[in-house]
Structures are given as structure tokens and as C-alpha cells.
ROVEX-170542 format. One record per residue (C-alpha): z, y, x; residue in one letter; residue number from 1. Coordinates in steps of 0.05 Angstrom, whole numbers. Each point is the difference from the previous one (the first is absolute). Example, Ala and Ser with C-alpha at 12.3 -4.5 7.8 and 13.67 -1.06 7.14 Angstrom:
// residues 2
((156,-90,246),'a',1);
((-13,69,27),'s',2);
***
This chain:
// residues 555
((0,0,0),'x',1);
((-22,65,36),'x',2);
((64,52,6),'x',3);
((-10,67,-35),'x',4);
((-23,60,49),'x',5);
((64,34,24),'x',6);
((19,33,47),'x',7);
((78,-16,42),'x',8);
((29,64,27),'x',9);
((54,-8,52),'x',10);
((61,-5,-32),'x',11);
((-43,-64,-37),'x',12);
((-10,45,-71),'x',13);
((-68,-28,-35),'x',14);
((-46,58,-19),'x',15);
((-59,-9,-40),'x',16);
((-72,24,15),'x',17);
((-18,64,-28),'x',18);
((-51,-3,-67),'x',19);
((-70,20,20),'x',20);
((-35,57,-10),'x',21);
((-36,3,-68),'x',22);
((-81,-14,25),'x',23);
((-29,72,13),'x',24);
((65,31,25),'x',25);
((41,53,-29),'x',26);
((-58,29,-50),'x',27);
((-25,-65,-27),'x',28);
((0,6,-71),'x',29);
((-11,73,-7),'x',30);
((-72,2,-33),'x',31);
((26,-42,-61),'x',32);
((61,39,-7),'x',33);
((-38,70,4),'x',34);
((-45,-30,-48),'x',35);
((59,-11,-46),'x',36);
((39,56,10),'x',37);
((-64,41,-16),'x',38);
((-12,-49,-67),'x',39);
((80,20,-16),'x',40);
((-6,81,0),'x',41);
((-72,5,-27),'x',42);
((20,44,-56),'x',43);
((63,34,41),'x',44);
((-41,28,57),'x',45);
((-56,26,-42),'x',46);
((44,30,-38),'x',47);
((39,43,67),'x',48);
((-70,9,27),'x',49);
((-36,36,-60),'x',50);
((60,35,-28),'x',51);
((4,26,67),'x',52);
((-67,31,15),'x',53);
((-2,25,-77),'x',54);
((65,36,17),'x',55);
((-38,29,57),'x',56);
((-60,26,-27),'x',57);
((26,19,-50),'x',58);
((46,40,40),'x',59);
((-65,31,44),'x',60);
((-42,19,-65),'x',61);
((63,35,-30),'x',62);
((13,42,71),'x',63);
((-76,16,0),'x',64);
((1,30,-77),'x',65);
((66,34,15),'x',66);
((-12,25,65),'x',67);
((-80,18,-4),'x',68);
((-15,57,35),'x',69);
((23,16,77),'x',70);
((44,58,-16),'x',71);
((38,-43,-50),'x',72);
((16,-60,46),'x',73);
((18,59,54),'x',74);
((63,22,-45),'x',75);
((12,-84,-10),'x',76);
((13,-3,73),'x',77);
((42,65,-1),'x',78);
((43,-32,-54),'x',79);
((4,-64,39),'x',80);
((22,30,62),'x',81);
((84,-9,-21),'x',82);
((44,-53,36),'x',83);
((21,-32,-65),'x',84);
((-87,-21,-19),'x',85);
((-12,-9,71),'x',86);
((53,-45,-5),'x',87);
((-21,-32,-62),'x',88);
((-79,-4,20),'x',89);
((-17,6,76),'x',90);
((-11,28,65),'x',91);
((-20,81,-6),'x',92);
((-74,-21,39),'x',93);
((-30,-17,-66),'x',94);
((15,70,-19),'x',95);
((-49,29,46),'x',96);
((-63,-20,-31),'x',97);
((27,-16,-69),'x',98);
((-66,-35,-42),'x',99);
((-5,-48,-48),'x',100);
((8,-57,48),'x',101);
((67,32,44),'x',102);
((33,10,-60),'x',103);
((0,-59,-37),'x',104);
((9,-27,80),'x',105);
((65,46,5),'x',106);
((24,-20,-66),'x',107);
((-13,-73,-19),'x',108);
((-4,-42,69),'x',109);
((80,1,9),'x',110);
((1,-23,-68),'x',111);
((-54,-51,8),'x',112);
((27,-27,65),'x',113);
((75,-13,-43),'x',114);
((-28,-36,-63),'x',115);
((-49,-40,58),'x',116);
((68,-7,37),'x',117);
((25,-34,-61),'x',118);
((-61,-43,-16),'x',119);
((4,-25,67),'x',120);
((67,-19,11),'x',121);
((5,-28,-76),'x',122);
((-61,-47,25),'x',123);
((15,-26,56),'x',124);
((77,-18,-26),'x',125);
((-31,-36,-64),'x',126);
((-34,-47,56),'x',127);
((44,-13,45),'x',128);
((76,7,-19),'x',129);
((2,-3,-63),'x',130);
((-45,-75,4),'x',131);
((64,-22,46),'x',132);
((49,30,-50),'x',133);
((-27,-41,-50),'x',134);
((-14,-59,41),'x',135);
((-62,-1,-8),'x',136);
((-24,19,75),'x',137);
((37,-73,26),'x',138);
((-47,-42,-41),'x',139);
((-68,33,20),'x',140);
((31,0,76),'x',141);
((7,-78,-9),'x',142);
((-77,-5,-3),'x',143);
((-48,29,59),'x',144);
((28,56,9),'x',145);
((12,46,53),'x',146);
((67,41,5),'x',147);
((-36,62,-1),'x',148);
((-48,-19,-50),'x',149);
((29,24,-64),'x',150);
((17,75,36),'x',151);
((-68,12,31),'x',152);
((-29,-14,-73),'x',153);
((49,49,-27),'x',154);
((-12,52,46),'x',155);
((-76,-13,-2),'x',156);
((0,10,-77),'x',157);
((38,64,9),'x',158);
((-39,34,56),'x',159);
((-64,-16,-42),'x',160);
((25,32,-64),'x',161);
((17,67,41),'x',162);
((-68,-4,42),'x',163);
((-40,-12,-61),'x',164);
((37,52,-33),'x',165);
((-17,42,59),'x',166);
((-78,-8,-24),'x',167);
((14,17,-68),'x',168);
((27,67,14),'x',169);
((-57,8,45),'x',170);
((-64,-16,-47),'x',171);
((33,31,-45),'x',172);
((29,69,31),'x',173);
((-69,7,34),'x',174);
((-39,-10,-59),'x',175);
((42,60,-40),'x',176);
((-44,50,35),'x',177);
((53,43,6),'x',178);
((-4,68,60),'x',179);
((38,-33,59),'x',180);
((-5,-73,-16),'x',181);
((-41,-40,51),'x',182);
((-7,-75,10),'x',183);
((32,-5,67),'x',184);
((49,47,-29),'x',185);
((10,-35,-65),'x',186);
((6,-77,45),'x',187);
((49,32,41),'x',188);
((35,19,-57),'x',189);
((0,-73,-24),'x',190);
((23,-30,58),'x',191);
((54,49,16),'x',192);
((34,-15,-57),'x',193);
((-16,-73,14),'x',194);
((33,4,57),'x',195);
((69,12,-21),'x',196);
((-13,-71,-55),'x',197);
((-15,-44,58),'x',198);
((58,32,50),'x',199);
((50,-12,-64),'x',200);
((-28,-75,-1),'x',201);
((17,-7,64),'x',202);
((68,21,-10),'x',203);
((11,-45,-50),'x',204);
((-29,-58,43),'x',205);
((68,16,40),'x',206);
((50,8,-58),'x',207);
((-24,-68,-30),'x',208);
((28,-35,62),'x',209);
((62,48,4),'x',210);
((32,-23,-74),'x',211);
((-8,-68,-37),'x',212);
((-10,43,-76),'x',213);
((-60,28,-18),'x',214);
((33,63,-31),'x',215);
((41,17,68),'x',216);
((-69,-9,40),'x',217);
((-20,51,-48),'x',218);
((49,45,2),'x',219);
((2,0,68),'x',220);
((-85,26,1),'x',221);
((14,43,-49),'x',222);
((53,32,42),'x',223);
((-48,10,57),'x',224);
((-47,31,-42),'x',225);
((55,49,-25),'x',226);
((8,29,67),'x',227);
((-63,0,21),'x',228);
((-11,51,-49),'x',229);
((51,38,10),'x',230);
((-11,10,73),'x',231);
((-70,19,-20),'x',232);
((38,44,-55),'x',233);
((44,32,64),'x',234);
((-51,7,54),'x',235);
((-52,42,-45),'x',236);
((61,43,-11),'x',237);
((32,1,62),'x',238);
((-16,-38,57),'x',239);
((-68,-32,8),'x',240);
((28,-47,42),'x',241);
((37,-38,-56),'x',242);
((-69,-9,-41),'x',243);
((-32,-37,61),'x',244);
((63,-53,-8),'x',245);
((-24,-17,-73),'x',246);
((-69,-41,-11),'x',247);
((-20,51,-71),'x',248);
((14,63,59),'x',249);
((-63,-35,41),'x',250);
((-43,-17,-68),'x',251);
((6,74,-17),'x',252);
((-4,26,72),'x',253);
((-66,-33,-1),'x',254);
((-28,67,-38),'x',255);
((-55,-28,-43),'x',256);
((-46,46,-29),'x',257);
((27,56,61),'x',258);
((-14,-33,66),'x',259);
((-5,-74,-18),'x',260);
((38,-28,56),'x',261);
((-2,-73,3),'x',262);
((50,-12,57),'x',263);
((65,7,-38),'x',264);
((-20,-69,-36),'x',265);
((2,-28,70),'x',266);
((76,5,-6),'x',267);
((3,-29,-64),'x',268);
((-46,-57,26),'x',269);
((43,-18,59),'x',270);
((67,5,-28),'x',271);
((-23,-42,-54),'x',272);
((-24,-58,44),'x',273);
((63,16,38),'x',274);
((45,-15,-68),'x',275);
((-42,-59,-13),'x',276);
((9,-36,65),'x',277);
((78,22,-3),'x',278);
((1,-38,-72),'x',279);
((-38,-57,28),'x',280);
((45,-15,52),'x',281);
((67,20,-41),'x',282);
((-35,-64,-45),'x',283);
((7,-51,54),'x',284);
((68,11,6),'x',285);
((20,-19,-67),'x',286);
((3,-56,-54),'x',287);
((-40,-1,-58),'x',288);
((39,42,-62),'x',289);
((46,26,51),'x',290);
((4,66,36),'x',291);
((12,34,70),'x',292);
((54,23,-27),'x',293);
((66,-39,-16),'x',294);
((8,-2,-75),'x',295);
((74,21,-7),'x',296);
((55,-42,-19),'x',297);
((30,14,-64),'x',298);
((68,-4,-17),'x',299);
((47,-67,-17),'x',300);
((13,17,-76),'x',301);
((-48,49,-39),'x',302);
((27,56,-32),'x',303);
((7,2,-69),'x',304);
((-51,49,-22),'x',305);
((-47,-56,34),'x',306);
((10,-51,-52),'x',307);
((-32,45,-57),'x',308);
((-63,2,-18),'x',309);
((-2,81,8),'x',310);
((37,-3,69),'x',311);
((-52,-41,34),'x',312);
((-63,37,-29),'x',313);
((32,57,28),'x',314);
((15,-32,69),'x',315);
((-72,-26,-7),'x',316);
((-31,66,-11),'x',317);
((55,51,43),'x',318);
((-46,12,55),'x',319);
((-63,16,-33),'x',320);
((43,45,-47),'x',321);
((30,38,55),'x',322);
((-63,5,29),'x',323);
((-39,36,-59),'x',324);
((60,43,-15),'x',325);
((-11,31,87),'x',326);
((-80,6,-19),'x',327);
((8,42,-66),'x',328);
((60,36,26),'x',329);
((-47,20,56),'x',330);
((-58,9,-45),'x',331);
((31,43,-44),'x',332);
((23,43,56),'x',333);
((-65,2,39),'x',334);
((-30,38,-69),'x',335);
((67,29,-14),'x',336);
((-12,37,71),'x',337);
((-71,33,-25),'x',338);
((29,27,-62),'x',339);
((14,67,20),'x',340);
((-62,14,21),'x',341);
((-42,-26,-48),'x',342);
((-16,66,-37),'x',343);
((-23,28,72),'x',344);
((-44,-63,20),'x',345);
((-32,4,-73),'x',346);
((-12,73,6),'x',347);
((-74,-7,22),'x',348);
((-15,-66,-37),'x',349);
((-11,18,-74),'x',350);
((-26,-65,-24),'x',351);
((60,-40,19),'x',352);
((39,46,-15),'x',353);
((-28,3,-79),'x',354);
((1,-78,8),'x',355);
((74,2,17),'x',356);
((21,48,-50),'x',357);
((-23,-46,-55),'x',358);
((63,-37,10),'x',359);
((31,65,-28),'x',360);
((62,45,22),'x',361);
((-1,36,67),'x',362);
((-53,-16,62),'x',363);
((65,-34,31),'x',364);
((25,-40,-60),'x',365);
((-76,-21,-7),'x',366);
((-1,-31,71),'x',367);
((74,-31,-4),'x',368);
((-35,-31,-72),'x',369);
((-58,-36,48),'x',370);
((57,-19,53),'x',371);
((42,-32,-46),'x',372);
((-56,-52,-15),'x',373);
((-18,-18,65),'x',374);
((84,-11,7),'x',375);
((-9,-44,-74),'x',376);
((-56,-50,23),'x',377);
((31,-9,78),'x',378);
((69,-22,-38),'x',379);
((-43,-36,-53),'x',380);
((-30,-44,58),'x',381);
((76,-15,16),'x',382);
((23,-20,-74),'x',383);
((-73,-43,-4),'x',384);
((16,-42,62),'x',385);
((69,-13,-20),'x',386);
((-11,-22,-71),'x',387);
((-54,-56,28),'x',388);
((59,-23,57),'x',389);
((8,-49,-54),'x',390);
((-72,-35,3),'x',391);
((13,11,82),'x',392);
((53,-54,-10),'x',393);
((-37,-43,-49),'x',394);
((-57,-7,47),'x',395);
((54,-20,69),'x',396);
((25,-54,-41),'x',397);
((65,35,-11),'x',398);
((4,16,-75),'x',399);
((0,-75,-21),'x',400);
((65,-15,23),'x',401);
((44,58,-14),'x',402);
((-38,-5,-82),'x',403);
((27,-82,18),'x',404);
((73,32,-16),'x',405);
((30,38,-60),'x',406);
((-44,65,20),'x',407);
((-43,17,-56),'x',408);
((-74,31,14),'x',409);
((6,64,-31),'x',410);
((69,2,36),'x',411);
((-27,-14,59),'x',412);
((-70,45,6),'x',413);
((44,46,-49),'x',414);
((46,19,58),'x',415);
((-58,8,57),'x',416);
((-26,53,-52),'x',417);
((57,38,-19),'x',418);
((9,11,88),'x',419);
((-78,22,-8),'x',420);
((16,45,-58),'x',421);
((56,33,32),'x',422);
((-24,-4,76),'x',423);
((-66,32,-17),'x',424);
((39,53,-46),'x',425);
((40,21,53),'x',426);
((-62,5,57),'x',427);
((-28,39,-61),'x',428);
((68,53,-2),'x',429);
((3,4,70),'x',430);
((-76,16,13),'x',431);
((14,60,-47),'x',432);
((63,9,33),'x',433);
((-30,9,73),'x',434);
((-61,44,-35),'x',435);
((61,49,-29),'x',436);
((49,-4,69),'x',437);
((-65,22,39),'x',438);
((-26,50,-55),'x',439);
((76,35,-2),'x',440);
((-11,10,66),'x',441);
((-68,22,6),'x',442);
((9,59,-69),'x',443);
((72,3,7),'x',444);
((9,-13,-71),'x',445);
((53,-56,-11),'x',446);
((-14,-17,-66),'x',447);
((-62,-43,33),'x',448);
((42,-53,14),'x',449);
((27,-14,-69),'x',450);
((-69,16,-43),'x',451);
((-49,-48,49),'x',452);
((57,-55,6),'x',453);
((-7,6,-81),'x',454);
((-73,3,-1),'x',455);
((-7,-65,45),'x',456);
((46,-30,-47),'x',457);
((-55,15,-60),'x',458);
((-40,-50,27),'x',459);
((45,-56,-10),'x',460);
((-35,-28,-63),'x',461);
((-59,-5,30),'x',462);
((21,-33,64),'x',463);
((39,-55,-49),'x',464);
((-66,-7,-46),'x',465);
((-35,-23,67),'x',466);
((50,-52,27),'x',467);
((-1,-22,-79),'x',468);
((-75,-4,1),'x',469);
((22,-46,73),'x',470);
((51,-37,-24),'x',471);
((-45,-17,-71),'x',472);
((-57,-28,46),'x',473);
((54,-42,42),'x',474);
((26,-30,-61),'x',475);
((-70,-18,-40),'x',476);
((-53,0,68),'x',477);
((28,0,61),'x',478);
((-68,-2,34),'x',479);
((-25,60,-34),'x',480);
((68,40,25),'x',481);
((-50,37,50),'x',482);
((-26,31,-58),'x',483);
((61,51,1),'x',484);
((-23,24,67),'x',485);
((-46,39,-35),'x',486);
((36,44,-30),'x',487);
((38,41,52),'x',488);
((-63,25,33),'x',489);
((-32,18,-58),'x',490);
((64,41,-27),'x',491);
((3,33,66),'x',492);
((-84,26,-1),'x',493);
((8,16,-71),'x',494);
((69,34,5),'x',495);
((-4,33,68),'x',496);
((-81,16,-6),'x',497);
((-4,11,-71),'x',498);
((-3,67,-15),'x',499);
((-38,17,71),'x',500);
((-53,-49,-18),'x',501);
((-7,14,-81),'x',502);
((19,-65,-20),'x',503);
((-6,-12,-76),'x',504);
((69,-8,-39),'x',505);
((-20,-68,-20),'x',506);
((-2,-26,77),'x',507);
((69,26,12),'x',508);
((23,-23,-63),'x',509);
((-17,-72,23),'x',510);
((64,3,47),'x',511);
((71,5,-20),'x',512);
((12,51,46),'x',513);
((-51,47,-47),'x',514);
((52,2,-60),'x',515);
((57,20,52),'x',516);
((12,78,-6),'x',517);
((-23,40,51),'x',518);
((70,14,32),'x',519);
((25,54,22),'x',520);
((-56,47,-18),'x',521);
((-3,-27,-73),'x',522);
((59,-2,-48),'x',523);
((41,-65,-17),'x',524);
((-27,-44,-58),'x',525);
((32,-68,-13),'x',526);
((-53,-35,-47),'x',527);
((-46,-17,51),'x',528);
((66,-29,49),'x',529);
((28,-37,-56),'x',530);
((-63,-28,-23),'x',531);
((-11,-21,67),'x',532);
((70,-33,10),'x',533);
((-18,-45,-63),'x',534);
((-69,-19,21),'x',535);
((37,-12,65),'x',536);
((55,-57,-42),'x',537);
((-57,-33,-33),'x',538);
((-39,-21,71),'x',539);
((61,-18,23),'x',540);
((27,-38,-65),'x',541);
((-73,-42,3),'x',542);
((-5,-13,81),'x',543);
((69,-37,-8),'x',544);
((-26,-36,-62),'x',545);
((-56,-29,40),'x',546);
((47,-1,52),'x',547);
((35,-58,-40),'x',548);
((-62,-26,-40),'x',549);
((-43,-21,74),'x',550);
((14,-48,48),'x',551);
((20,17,69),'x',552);
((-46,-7,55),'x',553);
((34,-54,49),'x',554);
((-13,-11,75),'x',555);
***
């Protein structure tokens, strides 16, 4: 009988032979699992890809009929020239030859780079950690697969949604027509912003190895991409030198549609291949579903508040509510910071100005109105994500056997929704909150703080008809809980762009966030809130009825 292959080390211990390598190395495998991951967000990434370039044009075409003649985008740039909008939009270059194309350049790339930031980083984590969270990732490894297989598929799909986004906004910024836009000008544009998707993949190549959850790895990205724009926030204030730290300072410092200089992207090139060999070495030093990073040892005995149903949805859901209560504290500040010199940077801009005074009351109520629901959908995106933490732990496997015990459904998804309800609230008062503290400060009238902090809170019914609309989905068709997605984004163009673009009452009707009075510059009417409040019960009232009419999904 032949003796198995072993190896004796001195001391006489046995050690078995290392498996071998999968055939085709570390990347064997990768072409099916692109292939699938591409088949799994066919309708997600189409969706981020032309909401994004309609946001953009849409945003050139309205600069170009605002702004048409030289003299009138002169004054622009002379009302753009404060700290607080440099702040807010970018480096004071574009101001020097201020066209069609360096404005919507000035004051829509930062933006684009964020919500690329966040396709990115939500992409790569649905591929990678979040498969080992749910166990999934340890059954396609047992098959020929390569350990860096399922990550270089990830990162592959997410650096080809932002590149062909990058060709999008060129074809279709070029072929505007509009004085200052040129190709080169227009596919620098697109691969500037780009640039800052694929650096934030990168990034998240890293925290995937760092954390064994899927919502820490995120977290973690998001955090990156947090001060990355505020250092490119501080160094177009202050010092430059700050903005060169942060990969959306070299995606703006890239001028388009000024100089068109390509070299900035270099540094986003090479510190993303820098992040991705960082991640792909952090990987071979770790276990499948486990992270760099020691998971922490809990405690002998759990506390009390642990054992009920509300005290571990909130434990579930603390950091993700602490961290949206930061952003729309900060939010609210960063416009909060503006508001006193609104009526100066509107003085030579009549059209906005007649668009923002539709909201009614003074020019600075009427800006602190369009604030407030850029505040409303940031903390609705909180409330949304907590009130599907439920389907989260029906898909890990982890529902079935706490719903095994006494726990009731609607007790159980009840209690993740009430921390939504109330986390997402709160994010909503503080965002309001920040936006008052900074406006006080700003006008020096104190009564700010009190009036926005109550104007955020307006919102409230409209934030809890959304998670309903979530949690009614969840409960009937949890596939089709994407669907709810929709609906921030198109609250925030028809809210925030609304009156500046003419949209009929009919389109802003179609949101919740349309019936919601136009606080503060509007007075206080409570039909529309309560009638939203009830609308808000009855989603709720039928997504736990499904909730406890379906099976679960088991693992």
C-alpha cells in the first residue's frame, strides 16, 4: 500500500502537501465569472450609466440656455468666485474661460466622480465580499478557480462601466454643439470623471480583504471617498496642495474644455494599479470569508437589549446610521455655509433666480427650500437600506433560524424598520440641523437653526412612504426590491431641478417628496404630511403581510 505524500519535519510532526494550484493560476476562471457578473447587473448598470449622462446633458443644455451670451456667463464666474461655491464646485481655473463646456466641467465632475465613487465601490463589494458573506464565494472557489479570479472580474466589470460611461458623456457632450465643447475636450471630460470610478474600485479591492462583511468593506470606501472630497473641498479653498492628495482634485485639475491636460489621469492610473496590487496581495494572506483584520471578540454574556428583536436591528444597523447622520450633518452645513450670500451670487443670474423664487418667500428661504431636499433624499437612501437589512439576512441564511424560535415575522422585519424609520429621521433632523448651525453663522440670524431643523423634519412623510414602498416590495417581491432605487434620484432631479428646468406639476407630483411643503419659504400645511404618514402605514401594513404570506428564501 503506497504511504500518503507527507512531509516529516524535525521534531517528527507529519505535514501534508500543499493543494495545487487551480490549472491557469491565480486568474483561471475569470472570463466565466465576468460573464456572469455582467449577466447579474444587466439592468443595474444601465441604469447608473444612462441616468448619469442624462443628468449631464441635461445639466450642459440648461447652462447654455441660462448662460447664452458672453457677458452673461462673465457675471456667472464673478458670482462663482466665493470660498463657500468654490468649495462646493471646483478649482477657480475654470473661471477663466467660463463656456458652456467649463461650467458644466466646474460644476458637475465633483459630483460625477462621487455618485461614480459610489457605483464603483457598491460593485466591486457585491462581487467579492458580499459572495463570501453569503458563502457563496467558497463553493465557486471549490471548482477551477483561481484565488484572484472572482476580484479581477469584479474590478473588470466596474472599470468598464466607468470607461464606457466615459464614451457616453463624450458622443454625447460633443454632439450638443455647444461654443466651447470639443471632442478631445468632451473625452477628457469623460475619462476624468472616470478616473475617480476606477481609483474608488481600487480602493475597495483593498477594503474587501481588510473586513470579513460586506457592509464594513463598504463603509470603509465610502470613507475614502469622503475625504477625498473634502481635501479637494480644502485645497480649492486654501491650499492647492491638499487637492493633489485627493484622486476628484486630479480629475478636475485635468481642465477639460480649458487646457485639456491629460496627465493628471496618470495619477489616477498609477495609484489605482498601485491599490489593486496592494489588494491582491492583502488576498493571499487570508482565508476565504475572513478578513486582514481580526474580527473582534465579543463579550461572555450579551447584554440584554441584545436579546430583542429591536436591540439587534439596531446593533445591526449602528454604523451605517452613524454614518449618514456625519454626511447630512455635513451636507447640511456645506449649503448652510452659502446661505448668506445667496442673494449676492444670484444678483446677476435672473433666470435662476425667477426659477428659485418659485418655491416662494425670500431669495434665501427659496434656496434653504431646494437644500432641504437634497438633505431628504441623502437620509432617504439611509432609511431605504435599513428597511431591506431584513432581506440582507434572508439571503446569508440567517433569518431561518432566528423565525425557527418564538420571533414572529412582522416582529422581526418590524423592528429592523422602526431603527430605519427613526435612523433615517434623525440623519434627516440633523442635515437641517447642520444647514441652520452653518446658516446662523453665516446671516447671524439664530432663528436658522430652529426653522431648517423644522423644515428637514417636513420631509419625514415622505422619507417613510419610500422605505414603505421598500419594505412592501421585500414582503410581496423581493427580487423586484431594486425597483425602489428609482425613486431617490428621480425625487432629487425633479425636486432640486424642478423649477430651473420647467418641469410640469404632474412629473413632480409622481414623487412623494412633491406633496411635501416647500419648507421654510412656504407656510406649514398638514394634509399633504398626514396623508402621507397614512399612505406610508398601508405599504408598510401590506410588505409585512407578504412578509408572512411567502416563503423564505433558504441557503
Amino acid at each position: 500500500m503506497t504511504a500518503p505524500a507527507t512531509a516529516s519535519r524535525p521534531g517528527g510532526a507529519a505535514r501534508h502537501a500543499a493543494p495545487a494550484p487551480p490549472p491557469g493560476g491565480p486568474l483561471a476562471g475569470t472570463v466565466p465569472l465576468l460573464r456572469f457578473a455582467l449577466r447579474r447587473d444587466r439592468f443595474r448598470l444601465p441604469g447608473w450609466l444612462l441616468g448619469l449622462t442624462a443628468l449631464t446633458v441635461v445639466a450642459a443644455v440648461n447652462l447654455d440656455a441660462l448662460y447664452p451670451e458672453a457677458a452673461d456667463r462673465a457675471a456667472a464666474a464673478r458670482t462663482m468666485d466665493t470660498p463657500a461655491t468654490i468649495a462646493m464646485s471646483g478649482p477657480r481655473h475654470y473661471l477663466t474661460d467660463y463656456n458652456p463646456g467649463s461650467m458644466t466641467a466646474h460644476e458637475v465632475l465633483s459630483v460625477l466622480g462621487v455618485l461614480l465613487g459610489l457605483m464603483s465601490v457598491l460593485t466591486v463589494v457585491r462581487h467579492t465580499r458580499a459572495e463570501e458573506e453569503a458563502n457563496r464565494a467558497e463553493l465557486v472557489r471549490a471548482g477551477t478557480v483561481g484565488r484572484h479570479a472572482m476580484t479581477t472580474a469584479a474590478l473588470l466589470v466596474a472599470c468598464g462601466a466607468n470607461l464606457a460611461l466615459a464614451l457616453l458623456l463624450a458622443v454625447s457632450l460633443a454632439g450638443l454643439g455647444l461654443p466651447g465643447v470639443t471632442l478631445a475636450g468632451a473625452l477628457l471630460f469623460g475619462l476624468a470623471c472616470a478616473s475617480v470610478g476606477i481609483v474608488l474600485a481600487a480602493v475597495a479591492v483593498v477594503t474587501t480583504q481588510l473586513t470579513a462583511h460586506a457592509r464594513g468593506a463598504s463603509g470603509m470606501a465610502f470613507a475614502v471617498l469622503g475625504l477625498a472630497y473634502a481635501l479637494r473641498a480644502a485645497g480649492d479653498v486654501g491650499d492647492a496642495a491638499l487637492s493633489w492628495m485627493s484622486p476628484i482634485g486630479w480629475a478636475q485639475r485635468s481642465y477639460p474644455f480649458v487646457d485639456d491636460r491629460w496627465w493628471p489621469l496618470l495619477l489616477a492610473t498609477g495609484c489605482a494599479l498601485a491599490l489593486t496590487a496592494l489588494g491582491y496581495l492583502l488576498s493571499t494572506r487570508r482565508d476565504v470569508g475572513a478578513g486582514i483584520r481580526a474580527t473582534r471578540g465579543g463579550r461572555t454574556r450579551a447584554g440584554r437589549a441584545l436579546a430583542t428583536p429591536l436591540g439587534s436591528a439596531l446593533r445591526f444597523q449602528r454604523g451605517l446610521l452613524l454614518g449618514f447622520c456625519v454626511a447630512t450633518f455635513l451636507l447640511g452645513a456645506m449649503y448652510g455655509a452659502v446661505l448668506g450670500d445667496v442673494d449676492r451670487m444670484l444678483d446677476d443670474m435672473e433666470d435662476i433666480r425667477e426659477a428659485i423664487a418659485g418655491y416662494g418667500g425670500t431669495i434665501e428661504d427659496a434656496f434653504a427650500s431646494m437644500i432641504m431636499i437634497v438633505v431628504a433624499v441623502v437620509a432617504t437612501v439611509c432609511a431605504v437600506l435599513g428597511a431591506l437589512r431584513p432581506r440582507v439576512e434572508e439571503d446569508a441564511g440567517r433569518a431561518e433560524p432566528l423565525l425557527a424560535t418564538s420571533l414572529s415575522r412582522p416582529r422581526w422585519a418590524g423592528a429592523h424598520l422602526a431603527v430605519a424609520l427613526l435612523g433615517g429621521t434623525l440623519a434627516l433632523v440633523l442635515g437641517g440641523l447642520g444647514c441652520g448651525v452653518a446658516g446662523a453663522v453665516t446671516t447671524g440670524d439664530a432663528a436658522l437653526v430652529g426653522r431648517l431643523a423644522g423644515a428637514a423634519l417636513g420631509y419625514a412623510p415622505a422619507l417613510w412612504v419610500t422605505a414603505g414602498l421598500a419594505v412592501a416590495l421585500y414582503g410581496w417581491l423581493p427580487r423586484a426590491t431594486g425597483l425602489v432605487w428609482v425613486l431617490p434620484p428621480y425625487a432629487f432631479v425633479v425636486g432640486y431641478l424642478g423649477e430651473i428646468l420647467r418641469l410640469p406639476d404632474w412629473a413632480k407630483n409622481l414623487s412623494p417628496f412633491g406633496h411635501v411643503p416647500r419648507l421654510p419659504a412656504e407656510s406649514l400645511t398638514w394634509t399633504p404630511l398626514l396623508l402621507l404618514t397614512a399612505l406610508a402605514a398601508a405599504l408598510v401594513a401590506c410588505g409585512l403581510l407578504g412578509l408572512r404570506a411567502r416563503d423564505l428564501r433558504t441557503t
